[in-house]
N, C-alpha and C positions, 0 to 999 in steps of 0.2 A: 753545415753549409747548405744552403737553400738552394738549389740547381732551378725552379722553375715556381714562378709564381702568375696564375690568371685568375680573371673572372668569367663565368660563364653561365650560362641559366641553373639554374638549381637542380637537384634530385631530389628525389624523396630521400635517398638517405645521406643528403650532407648534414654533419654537423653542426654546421654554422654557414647560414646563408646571408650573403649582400647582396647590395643594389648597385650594377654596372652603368656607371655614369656615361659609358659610351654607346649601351643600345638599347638601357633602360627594362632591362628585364635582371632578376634575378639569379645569380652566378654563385659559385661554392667557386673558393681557393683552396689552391692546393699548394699545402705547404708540408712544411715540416712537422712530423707523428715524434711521438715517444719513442724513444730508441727499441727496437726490436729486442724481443727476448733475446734472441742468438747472440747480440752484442753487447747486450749485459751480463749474457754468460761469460766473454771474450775479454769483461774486465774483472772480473772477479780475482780473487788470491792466490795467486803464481802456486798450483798445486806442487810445485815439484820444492816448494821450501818450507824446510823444515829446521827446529831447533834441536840440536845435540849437545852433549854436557862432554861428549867423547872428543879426540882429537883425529882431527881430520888429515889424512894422506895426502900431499901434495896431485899428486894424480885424482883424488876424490874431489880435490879443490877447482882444477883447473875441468874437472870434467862438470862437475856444478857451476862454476860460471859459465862453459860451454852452453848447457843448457837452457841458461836465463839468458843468452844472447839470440841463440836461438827464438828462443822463445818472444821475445822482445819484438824478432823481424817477422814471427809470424800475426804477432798482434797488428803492427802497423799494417801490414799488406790487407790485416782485414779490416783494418779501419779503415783504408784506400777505399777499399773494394765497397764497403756497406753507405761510404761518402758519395761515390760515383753513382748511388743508385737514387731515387725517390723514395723514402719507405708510409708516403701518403696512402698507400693503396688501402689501409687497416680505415681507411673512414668509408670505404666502398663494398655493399655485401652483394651486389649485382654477381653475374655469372665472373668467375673467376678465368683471366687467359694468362697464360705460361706467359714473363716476362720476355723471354726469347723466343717467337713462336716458329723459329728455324730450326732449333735444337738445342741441345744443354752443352754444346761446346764452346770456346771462348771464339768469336770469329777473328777471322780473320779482313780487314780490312784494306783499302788501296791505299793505296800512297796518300800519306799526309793526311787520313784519316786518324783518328781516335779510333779504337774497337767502341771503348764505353760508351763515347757518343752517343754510338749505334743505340748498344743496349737501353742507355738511359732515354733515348728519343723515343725508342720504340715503346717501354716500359710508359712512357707518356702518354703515348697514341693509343695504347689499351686502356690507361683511367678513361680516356675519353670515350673510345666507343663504350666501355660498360657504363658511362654517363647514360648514353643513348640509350640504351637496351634499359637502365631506368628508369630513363623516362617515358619508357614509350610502354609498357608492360612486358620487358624481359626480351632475351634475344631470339627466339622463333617469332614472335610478335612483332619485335624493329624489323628485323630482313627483312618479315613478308611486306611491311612497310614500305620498307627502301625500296623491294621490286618493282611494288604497285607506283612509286609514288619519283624514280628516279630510272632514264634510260641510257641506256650509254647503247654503241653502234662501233659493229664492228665488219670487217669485209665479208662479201659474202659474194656466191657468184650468179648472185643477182635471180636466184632462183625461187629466195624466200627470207624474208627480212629475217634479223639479227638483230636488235634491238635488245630483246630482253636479254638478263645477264647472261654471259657465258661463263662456264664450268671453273670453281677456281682449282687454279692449280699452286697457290702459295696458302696453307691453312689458314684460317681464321679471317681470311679479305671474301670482302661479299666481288670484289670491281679488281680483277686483275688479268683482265686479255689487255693487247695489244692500245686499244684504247686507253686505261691505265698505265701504260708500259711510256704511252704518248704523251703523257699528262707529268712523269715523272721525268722524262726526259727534258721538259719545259724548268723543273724546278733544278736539275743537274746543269742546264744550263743557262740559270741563274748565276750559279756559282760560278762556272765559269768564267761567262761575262765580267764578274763584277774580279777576279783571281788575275784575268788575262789585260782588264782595259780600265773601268771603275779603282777596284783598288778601293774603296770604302769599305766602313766596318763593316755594312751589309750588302750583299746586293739586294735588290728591289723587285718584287712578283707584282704586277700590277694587275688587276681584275675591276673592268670599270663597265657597270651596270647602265643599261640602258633601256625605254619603256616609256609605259607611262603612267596611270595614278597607283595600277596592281605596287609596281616596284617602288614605286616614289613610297607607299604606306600610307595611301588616302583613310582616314579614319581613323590612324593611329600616330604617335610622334614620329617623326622622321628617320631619327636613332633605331625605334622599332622594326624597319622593313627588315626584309629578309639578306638583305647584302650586307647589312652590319652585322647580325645573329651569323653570319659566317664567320665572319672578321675574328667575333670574337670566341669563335671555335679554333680555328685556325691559325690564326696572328701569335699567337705564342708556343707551338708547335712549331712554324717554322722558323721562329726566332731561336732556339736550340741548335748546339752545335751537333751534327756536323754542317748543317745549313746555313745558320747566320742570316737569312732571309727577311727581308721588313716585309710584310704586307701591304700592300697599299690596297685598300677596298674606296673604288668612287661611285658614288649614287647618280649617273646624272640621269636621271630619268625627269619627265617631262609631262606632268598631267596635261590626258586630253588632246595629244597628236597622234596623227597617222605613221608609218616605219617611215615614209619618203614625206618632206626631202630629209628628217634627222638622219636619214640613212646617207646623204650626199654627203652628211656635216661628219663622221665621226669619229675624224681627228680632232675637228673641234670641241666637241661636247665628251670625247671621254679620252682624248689626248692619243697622242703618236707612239705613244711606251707603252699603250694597253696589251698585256702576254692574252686576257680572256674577255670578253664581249658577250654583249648578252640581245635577245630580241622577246620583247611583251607587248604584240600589238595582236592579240590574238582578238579580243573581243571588237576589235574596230574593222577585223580581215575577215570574221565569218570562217568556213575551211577553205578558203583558197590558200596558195600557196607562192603567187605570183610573186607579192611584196616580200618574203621571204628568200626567195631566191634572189633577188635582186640586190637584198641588202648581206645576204652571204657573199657574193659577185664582189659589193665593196668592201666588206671584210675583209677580203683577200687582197685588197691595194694595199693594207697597210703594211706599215714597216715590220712589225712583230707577225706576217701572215706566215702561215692560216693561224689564227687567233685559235684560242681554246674559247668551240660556241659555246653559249649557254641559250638555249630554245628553253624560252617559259609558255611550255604548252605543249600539249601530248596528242592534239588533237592530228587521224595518219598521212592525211595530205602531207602537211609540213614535216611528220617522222619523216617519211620518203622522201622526202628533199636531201636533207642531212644525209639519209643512208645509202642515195647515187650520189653524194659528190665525197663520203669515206670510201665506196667502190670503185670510184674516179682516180683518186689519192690524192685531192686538194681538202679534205677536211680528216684530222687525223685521230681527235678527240672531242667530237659534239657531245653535248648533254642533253635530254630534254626533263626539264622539271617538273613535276606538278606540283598539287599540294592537297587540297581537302579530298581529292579521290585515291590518296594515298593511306588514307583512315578508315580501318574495319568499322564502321556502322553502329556494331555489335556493342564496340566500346563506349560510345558516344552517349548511347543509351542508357547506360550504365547509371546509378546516382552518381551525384559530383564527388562524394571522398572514395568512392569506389574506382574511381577511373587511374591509370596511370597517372601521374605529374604532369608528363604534356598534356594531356588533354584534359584536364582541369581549365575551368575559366573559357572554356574552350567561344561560347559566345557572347563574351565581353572584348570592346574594343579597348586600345590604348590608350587613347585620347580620351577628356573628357564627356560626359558622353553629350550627345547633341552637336560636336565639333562639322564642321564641312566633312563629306567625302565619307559619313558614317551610311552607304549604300547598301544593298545585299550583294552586290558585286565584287565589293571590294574585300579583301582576307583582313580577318582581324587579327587582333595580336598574337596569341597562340598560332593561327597557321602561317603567321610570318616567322614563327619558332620553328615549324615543324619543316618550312621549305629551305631557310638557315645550313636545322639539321642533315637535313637531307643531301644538299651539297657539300656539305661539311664532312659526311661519311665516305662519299667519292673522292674524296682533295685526301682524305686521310688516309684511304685504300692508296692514293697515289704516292703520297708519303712514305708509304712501308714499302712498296715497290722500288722507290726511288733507294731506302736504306738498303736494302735487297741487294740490287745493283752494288751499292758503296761497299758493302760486306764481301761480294762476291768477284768482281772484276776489276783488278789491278789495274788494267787498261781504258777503264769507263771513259777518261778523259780524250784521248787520243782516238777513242772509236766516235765520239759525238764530233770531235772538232772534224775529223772524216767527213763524217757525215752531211755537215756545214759545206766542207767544199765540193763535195759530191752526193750533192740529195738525190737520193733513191725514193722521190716521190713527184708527182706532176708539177708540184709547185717549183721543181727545180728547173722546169724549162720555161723561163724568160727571155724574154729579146731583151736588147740594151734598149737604153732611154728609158726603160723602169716600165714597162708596159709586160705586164704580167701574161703569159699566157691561161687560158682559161678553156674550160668547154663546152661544147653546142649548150645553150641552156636548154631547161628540163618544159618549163612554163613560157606561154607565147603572151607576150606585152606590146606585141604591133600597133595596139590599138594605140599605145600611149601617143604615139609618135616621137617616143623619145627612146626607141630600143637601143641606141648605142649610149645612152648616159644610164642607162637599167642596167644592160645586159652587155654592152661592148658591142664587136663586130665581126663577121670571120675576116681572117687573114685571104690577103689576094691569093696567095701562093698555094693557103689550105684551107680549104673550106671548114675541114673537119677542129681546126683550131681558131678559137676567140680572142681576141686580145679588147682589151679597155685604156683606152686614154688618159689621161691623169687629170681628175675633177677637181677643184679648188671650191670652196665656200666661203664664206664672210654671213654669219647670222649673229641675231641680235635676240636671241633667246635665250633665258639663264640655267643651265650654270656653264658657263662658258671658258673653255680652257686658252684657246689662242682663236684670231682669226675672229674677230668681233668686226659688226657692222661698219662701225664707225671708221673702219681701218681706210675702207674704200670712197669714203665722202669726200668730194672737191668743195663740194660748195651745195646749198638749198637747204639749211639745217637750220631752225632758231633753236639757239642754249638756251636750255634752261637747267636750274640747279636743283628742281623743286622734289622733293621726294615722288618717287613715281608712282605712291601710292595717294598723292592728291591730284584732285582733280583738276587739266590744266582749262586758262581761259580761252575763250573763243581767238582773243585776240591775238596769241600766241601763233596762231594758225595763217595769220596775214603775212605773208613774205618770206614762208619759211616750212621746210616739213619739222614733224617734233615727235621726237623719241617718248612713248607713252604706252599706256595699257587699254587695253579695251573698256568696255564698263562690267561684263560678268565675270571679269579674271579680275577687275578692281573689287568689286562688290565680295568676291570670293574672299581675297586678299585680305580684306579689310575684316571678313568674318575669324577669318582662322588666327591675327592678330587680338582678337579680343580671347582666343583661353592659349593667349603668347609664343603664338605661331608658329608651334609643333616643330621648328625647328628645318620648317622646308626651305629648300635653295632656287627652287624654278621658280620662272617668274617671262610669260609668252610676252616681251616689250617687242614694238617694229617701231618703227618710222610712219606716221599717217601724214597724209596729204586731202587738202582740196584744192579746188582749181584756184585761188585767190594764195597758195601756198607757193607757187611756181614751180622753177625746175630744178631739179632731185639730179647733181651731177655726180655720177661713180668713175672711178678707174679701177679696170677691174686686170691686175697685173699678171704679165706670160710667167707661168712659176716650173718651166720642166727648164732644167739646168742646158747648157751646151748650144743655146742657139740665141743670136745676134742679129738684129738688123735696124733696118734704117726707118727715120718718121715717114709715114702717105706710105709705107708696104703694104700690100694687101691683107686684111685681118681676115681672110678666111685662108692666108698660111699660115694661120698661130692657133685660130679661135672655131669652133667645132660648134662651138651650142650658147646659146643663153639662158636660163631661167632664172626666174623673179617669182616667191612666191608669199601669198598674203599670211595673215595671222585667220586659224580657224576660230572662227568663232560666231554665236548665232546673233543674226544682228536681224534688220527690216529686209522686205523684200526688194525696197531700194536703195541697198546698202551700193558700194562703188562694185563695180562689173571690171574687172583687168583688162579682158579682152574690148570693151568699147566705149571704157574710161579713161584710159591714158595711152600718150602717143610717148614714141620713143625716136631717139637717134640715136646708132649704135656707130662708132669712128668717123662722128659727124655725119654718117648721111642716116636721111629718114628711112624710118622702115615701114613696110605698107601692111596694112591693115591683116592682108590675107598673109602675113609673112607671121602674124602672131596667132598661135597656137595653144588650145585647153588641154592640158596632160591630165588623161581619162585613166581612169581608176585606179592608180598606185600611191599617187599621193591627192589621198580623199579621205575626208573624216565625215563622218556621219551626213553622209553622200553627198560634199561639199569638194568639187574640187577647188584646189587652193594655189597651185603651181598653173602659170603659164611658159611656155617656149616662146623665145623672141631670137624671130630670124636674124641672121648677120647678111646685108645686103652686100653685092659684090663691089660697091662704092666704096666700103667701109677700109675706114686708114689706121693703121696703130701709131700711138703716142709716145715717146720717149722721156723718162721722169729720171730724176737720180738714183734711184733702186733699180732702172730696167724698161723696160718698154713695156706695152699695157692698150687696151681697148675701151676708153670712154664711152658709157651709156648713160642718157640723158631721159630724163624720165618726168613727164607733166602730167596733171590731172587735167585732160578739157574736158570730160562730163559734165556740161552746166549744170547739171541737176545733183551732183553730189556734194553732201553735207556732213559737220557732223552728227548732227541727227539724227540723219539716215542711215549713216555708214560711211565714215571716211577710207579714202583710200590707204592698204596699209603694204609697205612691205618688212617683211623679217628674214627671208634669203634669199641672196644671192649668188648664183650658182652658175660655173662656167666649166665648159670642157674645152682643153687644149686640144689642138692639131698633132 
């Protein structure tokens, strides 16, 4: 019987190495070995029979079948026992770990567990880490790895960071404080969830990646980047019972944008079910920390908050973000990842058949070579291996913590659902209407002038507490879960059907905005389809406009549940903020201007000039701001539709002087805060 079959990057000593179709690096399966000595012992010739020529004593009779009955039940129990286990581990000569690293007693389990489950999961999660430790040059060699190159964050009383690991206290796990302890509580209740409400074969972990060309795998195929190299560490690990867990790993990362506004969008772009989240905007943010905290701030709106972060970036501004808001007790298992400073130097140097397995090939890309996006910035394949890895040892650390648990406490169930109803952590103090309480931010964004669509606002009652209103988006940027552009168009749009990687006519542009690409995200587009398109999903489309295109009408709808009113109400008792913001991208110096290119009306009345606003330094790319603020005048009426009531804004290009030549006007989000 086959208990578990995967693919995953190779070692040096697998037997037989494939090609994993789903992230395009090389994997060893683990299957089924030759039956172990001990079990061939176990069938061998029933020692206790023998032939005699004598007559046998009925008493000698019944005490010899006795014994062959006997005998009989101890053979099955051991065929049970050697079925319920893996015995792959004979293809692995890496450092050897005790299949129960608890002890050699049979555990005990909680209700409705398997023991062997245990065992055999666990017994799994050790081929894999000695995978690691082969690949990396043996196990004093990966840890020091792991330490250098993965941080987890634990409480502290703010006296002196805790970042790096802390002390294990379960053998053989590099990641078992409380962070760990947080992480496995996430997968525990999975199970629940899916036990109590779902009811599917599996429940569902969701980890949805977000960034931009680092994550996406610029330079390599898509399947390459480092969130599928986890996938396929882990996706079969927690598909073993006692778990039953599907994986879901999403890519949506985004070449070549700023954190904000992706950070307004990210129910849209990595969905509402995301258990982990991820932030790669490091080389566009320099070491501030601003954009960082603000898109934590919206991490915590969502449904599954606090999300398990993932920080790809080590750099200590942004650690210390992460480690006051685990001291706070709104973030309760951050990660921060690196990757090539997680590699001894020493090895690197080495010739190539000298080196460990990972680090073989180490600077060869994925991709063909000459493909788009082959930078020195970007990670090549092997260290999209090694940052995979990396996460993949922490999620597994959490794994065996989580078994830990199942082994040890009958009550595990009863104590989490607890928990649920009475959080013993900040996140547990919300006001109703879903406005999350939060606190004081760390980073000051005044300047944006959008501090409460960033950061929230203190409470009238308490200064010392924040709360955030509930943000809605509509973008037209790919890869797009809900909540697409098009949702909120009344009218100003010409269809067209034409693949959005030709080029559209001028004429298309008379009487109508048009859903399209720029010219260096076309011309990109266009390169990376000629060695068959690695397989990427983004794709920066908006809506452009010239003044001969006309007027661009939205409804942009009240979406916080519980409140009711009538058409001509005042929209500044529903509506908090507007932003509209362009596609970045480098164009002419007379490309369209937001702020003195296009006029707006927001619930039918005009908005003045000085009522629109440039959001200064959080959503900037390559020191382009891209987001404007558009005031809601006190004129402004809300509209009543068959879904609900809603805020019409109307949007024209009168810049006589914009073209597309120059630079059409574009938008790709828009962004509202409720009252």
């Amino acid at each position: 019987m086959e208990i578990h079959r995967r693919q995953r990057p190779s070692s040096s000593n697998d037997d037989t190495t494939t090609t994993s179709k789903s992230n395009g690096v090389n994997g060893s399966s683990i299957s089924q070995q030759q039956q172990p000595a001990s079990q061939r012992r176990a069938q061998s010739s029933n020692p206790y029979t023998t032939t005699s020529t004598t007559s046998a004593t009925i008493t000698d009779a019944v005490l010899y079948r006795s014994i062959q009955l006997l005998l009989l039940g101890v053979i099955v129990w051991f065929f049970y026992l050697i079925l319920s286990l893996d015995t792959s581990s004979s293809s692995y000569d890496g450092d050897v770990i005790n299949n129960n690293i608890r002890g050699s007693t049979t555990p005990v389990a909680a209700k409705g567990i398997d023991p062997f489950d245990i065992v055999s999961t666990r017994h799994h999660v050790n081929l894999v880490r000695n995978e690691f430790y082969t690949r990396y040059g043996g196990k004093e060699e990966s840890l020091a790895m792991l330490k250098r190159g993965l941080r987890t964050f634990e409480k502290t009383d703010g006296k002196g960071g805790s970042d790096e690991h802390s002390s294990s206290k379960l053998e053989g796990l590099a990641f078992d404080g409380e962070s760990a302890r947080a992480t496995a509580y996430r997968l525990l209740n999975v199970m629940i969830d899916n036990e109590h409400h779902y009811q599917q074969e599996q429940g569902e972990f969701v980890m949805a990646f977000a960034g931009y060309s680092v994550t996406v795998g610029r330079g390599n195929h898509f399947s390459q980047s480092f969130p599928f190299i986890l996938e396929s560490i882990l996706k079969p690990i927690l598909e073993l019972p006692p778990f039953n867990i599907k994986l879901i790993v999403r890519n949506s990362a985004i070449g070549g944008i700023p954190s904000f506004p992706y950070g307004w969008c990210l129910q849209n772009f990595l969905g509402e079910d995301a258990h982990a989240i991820s932030w790669d905007y490091g080389m566009n943010e320099g070491n501030g920390a601003g954009g960082l905290e603000s898109y934590v701030r919206q991490s915590l709106m969502m449904p599954n908050a606090p999300p398990l972060f993932i920080l790809v970036d080590l750099k200590r501004p942004r650690l210390d973000v992460l480690q006051k808001y685990v001291n706070m007790g709104y973030l309760s298992d951050p990660i921060a990842l690196g990757g090539k400073e997680a590699v001894n130097k020493q090895l690197l140097a080495l010739p190539e058949k000298d080196r460990p397995v990972g680090l073989q090939q180490w600077d060869e890309w994925g991709a063909p070579k000459g493909s788009p996006g082959q930078s020195p910035w970007h990670p090549k394949k092997m260290e999209h291996e090694l940052m995979g890895w990396l996460l993949g040892m922490y999620l597994l650390d959490a794994v065996d913590v989580a078994l830990s648990i199942l082994e040890t406490d009958e009550n595990w169930r009863e104590k989490l659902l607890h928990d649920r109803q009475y959080p013993n952590s900040a996140m547990g103090d919300a006001s109703q209407n879903g406005e999350v309480i939060l606190p004081p931010p760390i980073t000051d964004v005044s300047s944006t002038g959008v501090t409460s669509l960033l950061h929230g606002a203190p409470l009238e009652s308490d200064a010392t507490k924040w709360h955030m209103h509930r943000i809605s988006c509509r973008t037209s940027f790919l890869p797009n879960i809900s909540g697409h552009l098009d949702s909120i168009v009344l009218s100003g749009v010409t269809k067209d059907e034409e693949d959005m990687l030709q080029p559209r006519d001028d004429s298309l542009f008379n009487g109508g905005w048009v859903m399209d690409v720029g010219s260096v995200e076309r011309e990109t587009k266009v390169k990376v389809e000629k060695v068959g398109g690695l397989g990427y999903i983004d794709m920066k489309t908006a809506l452009y406009g010239i003044p001969s295109s006309g007027t661009l009408k939205l409804w942009l709808p009240y979406e916080l549940k519980g409140k009711t009113t009538m058409d001509n109400d005042a929209a500044t008792n529903y509506f908090n903020a507007v932003v509209l913001c362009e596609v970045n991208e480098k164009r002419t110096d007379k490309e369209c201007n937001m702020l003195t290119d296009l006029t707006f009306l927001v619930g039918d009345a005009a908005v003045p000039k000085e009522s629109v606003s440039q959001i200064k330094g959080v959503a900037s790319y390559l020191k382009k701001d891209i987001c404007i603020h558009v005031g809601i005048p006190i004129e402004a009426k809300v509209s009543s539709k068959d879904q609900g009531f809603g805020l019409t804004v109307d949007v024209t290009v009168s810049g006589s002087g914009v073209t597309r030549e120059s630079g059409a006007c574009s938008i790709s989000h828009v962004i509202w805060e409720h009252q």
